[in-house]
TINULUM-697082 format. One record per residue: residue number from 1; residue in one letter; y, z, x of N, C-alpha, C, O in turn. Coordinates in nm, 3 decimals. Each point is the difference from the previous one (the first is absolute). Last residue first. Example, Ala and Ser with C-alpha at 12.3 -4.5 7.8 and 13.67 -1.06 7.14 Angstrom:
BEGIN
- 2; s; -0.225; 0.708; 1.285; 0.119; 0.006; 0.082; 0.109; 0.073; -0.077; 0.111; 0.017; 0.051
- 1; a; -0.683; -0.024; -0.022; 0.119; 0.000; -0.089; 0.120; 0.000; 0.090; -0.002; 0.066; 0.104
This chain:
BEGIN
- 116; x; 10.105; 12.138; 9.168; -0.037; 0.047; -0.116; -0.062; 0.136; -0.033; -0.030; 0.027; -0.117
- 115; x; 0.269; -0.164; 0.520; 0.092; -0.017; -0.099; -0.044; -0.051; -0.133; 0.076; -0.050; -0.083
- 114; x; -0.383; 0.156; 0.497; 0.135; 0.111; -0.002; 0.116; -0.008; -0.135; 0.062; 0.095; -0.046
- 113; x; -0.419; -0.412; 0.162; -0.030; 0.075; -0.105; 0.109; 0.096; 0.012; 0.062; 0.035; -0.100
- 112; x; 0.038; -0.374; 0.372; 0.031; -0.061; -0.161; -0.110; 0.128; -0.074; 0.012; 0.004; -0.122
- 111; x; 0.046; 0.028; 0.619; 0.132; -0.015; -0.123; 0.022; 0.008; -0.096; 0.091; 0.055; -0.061
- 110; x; -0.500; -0.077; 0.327; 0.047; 0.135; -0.025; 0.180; -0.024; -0.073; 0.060; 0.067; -0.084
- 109; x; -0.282; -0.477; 0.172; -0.082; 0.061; -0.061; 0.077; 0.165; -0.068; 0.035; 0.033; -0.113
- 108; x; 0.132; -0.241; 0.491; 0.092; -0.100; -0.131; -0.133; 0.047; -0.102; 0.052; -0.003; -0.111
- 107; x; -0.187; 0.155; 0.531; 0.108; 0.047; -0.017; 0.086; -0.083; -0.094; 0.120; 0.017; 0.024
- 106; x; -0.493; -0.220; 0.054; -0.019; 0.159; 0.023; 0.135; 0.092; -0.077; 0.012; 0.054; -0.109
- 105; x; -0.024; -0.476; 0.288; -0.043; 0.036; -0.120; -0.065; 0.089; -0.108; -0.032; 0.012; -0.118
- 104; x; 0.166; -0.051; 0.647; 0.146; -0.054; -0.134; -0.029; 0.039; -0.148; 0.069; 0.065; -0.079
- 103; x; -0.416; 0.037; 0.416; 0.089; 0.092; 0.008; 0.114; 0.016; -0.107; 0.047; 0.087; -0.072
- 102; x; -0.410; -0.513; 0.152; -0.022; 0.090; -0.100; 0.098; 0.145; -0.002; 0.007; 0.050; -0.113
- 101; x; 0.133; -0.435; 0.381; -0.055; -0.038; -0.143; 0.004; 0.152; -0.098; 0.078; 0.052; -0.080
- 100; x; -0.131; -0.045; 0.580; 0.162; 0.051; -0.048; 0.022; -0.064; -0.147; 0.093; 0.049; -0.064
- 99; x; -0.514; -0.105; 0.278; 0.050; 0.171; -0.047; 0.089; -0.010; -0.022; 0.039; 0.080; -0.085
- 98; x; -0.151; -0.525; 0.138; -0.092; 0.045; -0.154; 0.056; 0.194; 0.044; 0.025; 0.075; -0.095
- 97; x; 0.113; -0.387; 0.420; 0.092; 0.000; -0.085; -0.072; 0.068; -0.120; 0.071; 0.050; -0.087
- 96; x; -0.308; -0.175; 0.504; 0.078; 0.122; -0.024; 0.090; 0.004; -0.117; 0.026; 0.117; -0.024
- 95; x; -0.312; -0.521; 0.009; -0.017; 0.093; 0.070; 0.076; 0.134; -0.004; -0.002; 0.058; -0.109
- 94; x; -0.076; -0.482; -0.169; 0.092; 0.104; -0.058; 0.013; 0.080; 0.170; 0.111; 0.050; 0.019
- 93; x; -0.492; -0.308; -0.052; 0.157; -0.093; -0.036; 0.096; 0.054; 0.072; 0.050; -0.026; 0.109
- 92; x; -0.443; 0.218; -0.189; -0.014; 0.015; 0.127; 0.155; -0.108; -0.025; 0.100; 0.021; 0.069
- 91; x; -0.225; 0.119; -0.493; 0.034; 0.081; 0.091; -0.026; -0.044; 0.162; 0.016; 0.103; 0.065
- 90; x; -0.177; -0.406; -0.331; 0.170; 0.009; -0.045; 0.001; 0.130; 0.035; 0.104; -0.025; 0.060
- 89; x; -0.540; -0.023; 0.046; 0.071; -0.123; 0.042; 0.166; -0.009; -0.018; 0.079; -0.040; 0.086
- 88; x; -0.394; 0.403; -0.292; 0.067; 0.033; 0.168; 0.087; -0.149; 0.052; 0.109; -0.001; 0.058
- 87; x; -0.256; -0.101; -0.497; 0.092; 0.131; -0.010; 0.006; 0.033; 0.178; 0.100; -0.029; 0.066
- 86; x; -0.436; -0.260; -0.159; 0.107; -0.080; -0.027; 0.130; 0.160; 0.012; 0.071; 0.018; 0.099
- 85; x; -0.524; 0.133; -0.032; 0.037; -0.082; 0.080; 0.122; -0.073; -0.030; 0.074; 0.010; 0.097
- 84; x; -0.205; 0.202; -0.413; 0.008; 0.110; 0.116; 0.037; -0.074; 0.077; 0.121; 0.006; 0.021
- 83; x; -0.299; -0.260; -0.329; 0.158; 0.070; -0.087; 0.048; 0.083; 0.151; 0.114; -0.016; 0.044
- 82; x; -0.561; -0.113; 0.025; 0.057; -0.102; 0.005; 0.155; 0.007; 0.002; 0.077; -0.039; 0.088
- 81; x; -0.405; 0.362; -0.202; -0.008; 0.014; 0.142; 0.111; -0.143; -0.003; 0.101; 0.037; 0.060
- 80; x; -0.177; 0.026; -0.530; 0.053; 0.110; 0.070; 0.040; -0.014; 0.183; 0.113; 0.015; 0.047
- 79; x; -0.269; -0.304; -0.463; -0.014; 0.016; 0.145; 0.090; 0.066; 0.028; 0.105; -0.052; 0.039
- 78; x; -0.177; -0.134; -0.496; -0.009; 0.155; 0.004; -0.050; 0.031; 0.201; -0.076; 0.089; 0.035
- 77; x; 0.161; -0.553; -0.277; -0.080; 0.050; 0.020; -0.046; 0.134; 0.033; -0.115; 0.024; 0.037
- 76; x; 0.555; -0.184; -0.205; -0.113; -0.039; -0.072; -0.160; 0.033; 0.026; -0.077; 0.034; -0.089
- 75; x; 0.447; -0.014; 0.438; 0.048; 0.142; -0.111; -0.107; -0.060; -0.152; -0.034; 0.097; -0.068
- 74; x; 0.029; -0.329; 0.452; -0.051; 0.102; 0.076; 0.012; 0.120; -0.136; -0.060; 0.104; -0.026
- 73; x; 0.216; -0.610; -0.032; -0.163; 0.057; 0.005; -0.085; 0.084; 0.037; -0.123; -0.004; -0.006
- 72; x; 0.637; -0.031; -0.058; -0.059; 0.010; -0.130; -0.152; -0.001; 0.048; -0.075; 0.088; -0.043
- 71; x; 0.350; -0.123; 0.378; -0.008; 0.116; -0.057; -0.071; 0.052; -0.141; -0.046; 0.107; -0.041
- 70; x; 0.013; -0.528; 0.293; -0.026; 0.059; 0.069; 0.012; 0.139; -0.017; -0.076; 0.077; 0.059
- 69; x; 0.333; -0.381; -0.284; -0.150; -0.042; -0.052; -0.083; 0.096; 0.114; -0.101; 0.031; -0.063
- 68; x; 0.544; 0.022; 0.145; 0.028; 0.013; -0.122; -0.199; 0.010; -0.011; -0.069; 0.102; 0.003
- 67; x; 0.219; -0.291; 0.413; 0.004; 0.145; 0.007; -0.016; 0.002; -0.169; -0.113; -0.048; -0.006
- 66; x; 0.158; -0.346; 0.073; -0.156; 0.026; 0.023; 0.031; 0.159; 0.027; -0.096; 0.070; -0.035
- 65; x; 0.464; -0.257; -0.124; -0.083; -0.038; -0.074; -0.141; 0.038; 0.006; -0.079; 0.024; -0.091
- 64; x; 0.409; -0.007; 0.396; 0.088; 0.069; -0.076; -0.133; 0.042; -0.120; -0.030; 0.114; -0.037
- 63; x; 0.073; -0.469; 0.383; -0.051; 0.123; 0.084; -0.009; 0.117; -0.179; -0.103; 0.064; -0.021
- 62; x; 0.257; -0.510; -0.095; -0.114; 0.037; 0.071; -0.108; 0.070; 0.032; -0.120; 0.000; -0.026
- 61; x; 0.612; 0.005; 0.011; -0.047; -0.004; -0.156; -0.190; 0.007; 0.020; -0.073; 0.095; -0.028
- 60; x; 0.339; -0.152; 0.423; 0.020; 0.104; -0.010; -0.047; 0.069; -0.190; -0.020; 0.114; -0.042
- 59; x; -0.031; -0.570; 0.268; -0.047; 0.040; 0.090; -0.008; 0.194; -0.085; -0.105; 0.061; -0.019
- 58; x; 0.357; -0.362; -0.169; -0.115; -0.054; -0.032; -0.097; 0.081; 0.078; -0.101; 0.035; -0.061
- 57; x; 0.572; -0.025; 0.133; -0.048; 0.019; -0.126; -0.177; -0.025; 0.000; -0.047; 0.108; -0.034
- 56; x; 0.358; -0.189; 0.436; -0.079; 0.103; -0.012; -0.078; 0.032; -0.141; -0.109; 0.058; -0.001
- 55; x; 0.496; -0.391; 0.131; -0.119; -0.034; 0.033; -0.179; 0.092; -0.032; -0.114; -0.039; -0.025
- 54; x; 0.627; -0.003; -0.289; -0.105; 0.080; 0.097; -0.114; -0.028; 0.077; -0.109; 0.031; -0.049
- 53; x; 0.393; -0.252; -0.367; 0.034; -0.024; 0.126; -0.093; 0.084; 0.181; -0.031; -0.042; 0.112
- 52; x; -0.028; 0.210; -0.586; -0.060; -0.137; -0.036; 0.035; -0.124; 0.137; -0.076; -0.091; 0.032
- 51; x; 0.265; 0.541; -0.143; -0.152; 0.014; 0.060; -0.046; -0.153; 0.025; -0.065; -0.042; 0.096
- 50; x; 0.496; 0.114; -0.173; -0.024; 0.079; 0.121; -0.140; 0.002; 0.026; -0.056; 0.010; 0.109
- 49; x; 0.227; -0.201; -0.508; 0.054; -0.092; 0.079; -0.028; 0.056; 0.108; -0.004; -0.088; 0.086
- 48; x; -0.080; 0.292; -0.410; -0.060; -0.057; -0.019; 0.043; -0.105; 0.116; -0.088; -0.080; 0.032
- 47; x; 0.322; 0.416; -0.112; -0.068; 0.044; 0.066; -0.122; -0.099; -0.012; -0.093; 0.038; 0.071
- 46; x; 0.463; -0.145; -0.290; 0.037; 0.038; 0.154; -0.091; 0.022; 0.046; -0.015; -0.067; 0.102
- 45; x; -0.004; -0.009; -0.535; -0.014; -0.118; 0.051; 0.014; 0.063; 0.143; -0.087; -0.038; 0.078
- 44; x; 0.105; 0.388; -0.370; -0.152; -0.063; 0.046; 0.022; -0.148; 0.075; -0.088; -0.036; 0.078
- 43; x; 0.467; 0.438; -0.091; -0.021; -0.099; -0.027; -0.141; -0.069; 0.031; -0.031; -0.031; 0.116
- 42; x; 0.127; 0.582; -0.205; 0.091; -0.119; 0.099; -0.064; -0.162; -0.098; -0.059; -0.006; -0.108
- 41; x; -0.138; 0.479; 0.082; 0.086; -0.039; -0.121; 0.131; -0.106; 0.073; 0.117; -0.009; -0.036
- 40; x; -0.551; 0.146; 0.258; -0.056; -0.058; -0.158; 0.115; -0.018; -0.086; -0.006; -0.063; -0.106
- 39; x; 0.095; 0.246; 0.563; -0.070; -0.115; 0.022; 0.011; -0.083; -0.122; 0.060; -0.106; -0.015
- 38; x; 0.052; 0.562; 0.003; 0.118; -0.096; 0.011; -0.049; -0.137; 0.021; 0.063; -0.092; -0.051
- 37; x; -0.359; 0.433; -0.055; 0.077; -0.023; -0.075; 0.128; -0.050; 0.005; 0.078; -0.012; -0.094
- 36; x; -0.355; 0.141; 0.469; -0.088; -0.097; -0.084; 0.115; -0.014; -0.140; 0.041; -0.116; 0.001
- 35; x; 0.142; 0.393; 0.367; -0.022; -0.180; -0.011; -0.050; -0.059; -0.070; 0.041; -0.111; -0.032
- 34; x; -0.066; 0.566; -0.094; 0.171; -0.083; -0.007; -0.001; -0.123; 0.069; 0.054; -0.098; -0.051
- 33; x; -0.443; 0.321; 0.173; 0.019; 0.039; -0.161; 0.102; -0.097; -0.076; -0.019; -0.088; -0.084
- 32; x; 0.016; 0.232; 0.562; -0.094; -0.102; -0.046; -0.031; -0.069; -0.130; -0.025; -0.118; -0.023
- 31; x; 0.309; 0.513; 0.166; 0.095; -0.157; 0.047; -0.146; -0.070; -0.026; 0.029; -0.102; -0.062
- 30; x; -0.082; 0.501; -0.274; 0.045; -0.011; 0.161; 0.045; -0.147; 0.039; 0.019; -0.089; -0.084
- 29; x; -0.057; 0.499; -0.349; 0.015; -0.150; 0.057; 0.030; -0.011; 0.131; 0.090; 0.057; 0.062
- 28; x; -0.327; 0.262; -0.539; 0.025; -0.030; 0.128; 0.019; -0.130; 0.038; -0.066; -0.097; -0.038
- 27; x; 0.187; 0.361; -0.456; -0.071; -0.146; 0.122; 0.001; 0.071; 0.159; 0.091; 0.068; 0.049
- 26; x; 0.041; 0.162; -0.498; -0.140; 0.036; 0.102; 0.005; -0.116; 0.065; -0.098; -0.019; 0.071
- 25; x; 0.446; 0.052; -0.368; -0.109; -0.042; -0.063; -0.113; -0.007; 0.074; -0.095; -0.073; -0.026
- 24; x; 0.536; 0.170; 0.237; 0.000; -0.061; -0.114; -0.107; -0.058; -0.074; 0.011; -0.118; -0.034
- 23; x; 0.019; 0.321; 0.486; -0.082; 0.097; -0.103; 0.082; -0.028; -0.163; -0.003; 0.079; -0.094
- 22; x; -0.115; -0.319; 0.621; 0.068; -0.040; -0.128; 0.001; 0.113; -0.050; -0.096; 0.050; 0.058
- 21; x; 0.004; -0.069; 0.430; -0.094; 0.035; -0.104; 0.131; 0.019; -0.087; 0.090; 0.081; 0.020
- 20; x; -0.188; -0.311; 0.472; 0.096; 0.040; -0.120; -0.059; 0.044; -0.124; -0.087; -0.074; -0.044
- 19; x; -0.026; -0.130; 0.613; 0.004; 0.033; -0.137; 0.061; 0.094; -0.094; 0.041; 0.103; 0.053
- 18; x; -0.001; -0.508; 0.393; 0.060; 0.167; -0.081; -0.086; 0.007; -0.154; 0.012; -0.073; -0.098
- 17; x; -0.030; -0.270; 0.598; -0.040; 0.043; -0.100; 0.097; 0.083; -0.044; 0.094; 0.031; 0.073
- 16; x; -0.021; -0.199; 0.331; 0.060; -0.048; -0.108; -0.066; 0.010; -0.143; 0.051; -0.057; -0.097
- 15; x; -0.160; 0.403; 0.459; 0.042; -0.110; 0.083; 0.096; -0.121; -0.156; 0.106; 0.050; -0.039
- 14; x; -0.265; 0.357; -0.110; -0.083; -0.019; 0.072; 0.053; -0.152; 0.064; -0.026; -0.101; -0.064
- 13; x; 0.173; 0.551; -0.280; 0.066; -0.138; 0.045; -0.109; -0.006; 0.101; -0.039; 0.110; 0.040
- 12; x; 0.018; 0.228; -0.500; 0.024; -0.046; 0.157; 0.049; -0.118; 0.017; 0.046; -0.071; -0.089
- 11; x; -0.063; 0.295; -0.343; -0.043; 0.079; 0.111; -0.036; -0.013; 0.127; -0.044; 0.085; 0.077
- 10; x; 0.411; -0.166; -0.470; -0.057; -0.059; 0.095; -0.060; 0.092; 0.051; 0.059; 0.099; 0.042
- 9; x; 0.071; -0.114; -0.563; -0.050; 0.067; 0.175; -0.029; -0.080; 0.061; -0.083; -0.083; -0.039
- 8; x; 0.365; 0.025; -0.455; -0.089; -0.007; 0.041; 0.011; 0.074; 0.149; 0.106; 0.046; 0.044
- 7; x; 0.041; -0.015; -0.602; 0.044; -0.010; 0.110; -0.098; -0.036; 0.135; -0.109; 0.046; -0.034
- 6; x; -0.025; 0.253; -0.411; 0.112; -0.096; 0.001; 0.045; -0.029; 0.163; 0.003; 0.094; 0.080
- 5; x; -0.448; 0.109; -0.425; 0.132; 0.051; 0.112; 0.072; -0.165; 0.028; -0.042; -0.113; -0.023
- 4; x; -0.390; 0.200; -0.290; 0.159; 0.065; -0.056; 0.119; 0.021; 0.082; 0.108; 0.050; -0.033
- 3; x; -0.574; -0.349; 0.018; 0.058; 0.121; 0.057; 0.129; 0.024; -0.062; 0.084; -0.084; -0.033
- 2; x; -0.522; -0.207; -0.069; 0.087; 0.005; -0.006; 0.038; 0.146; 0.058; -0.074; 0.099; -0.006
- 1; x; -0.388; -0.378; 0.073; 0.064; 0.112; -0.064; 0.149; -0.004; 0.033; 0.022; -0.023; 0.119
């Protein structure tokens, strides 16, 4: 949904994070957001040259691959107790950082209806 307000918010700063809420056309954008779209609009030979040089590639594409097929056979087979289990797994990751997660987002939530 498009917004009609102009100009953008920082609503915080978190060590070198910041997020920012665009309200040129509702985007939300944060520094993660803005790497991935600087990554994809740089040079492919370069970065082709970073992975493809990478001892780790293979190891980390891999890893990357069996988490993926491992989601698709928990979320295909309707395993709930399983989904549960993988989800606390990336929350035990995340450890303390998932309240100050959800507070932020929380609060960049209450923003954006405040200004519809």
């Amino acid at each position: 949904m498009k917004t009609g307000c102009s100009g953008q918010l920082t609503l915080w700063k978190v060590e070198k994070q910041r997020v920012t809420v665009d309200f040129h056309g509702g985007e939300i954008v944060t520094d993660a957001g803005l790497l991935a779209a600087r990554h994809f609009a740089q040079s492919p030979e370069l970065y082709a040259s970073i992975q493809m040089s990478n001892p780790a590639t293979r190891e980390v594409t891999d890893a990357f691959i069996a988490a993926a097929r491992e989601f698709q056979e928990v979320t295909s087979a309707g395993d709930t107790a399983k989904f549960a289990a993988l989800f606390d797994e990336v929350r035990s990751y995340f450890g303390g950082f998932t309240t100050r997660a959800v507070e932020q987002s929380d609060f960049l939530i209450d923003r954006l209806v405040e200004r519809t």
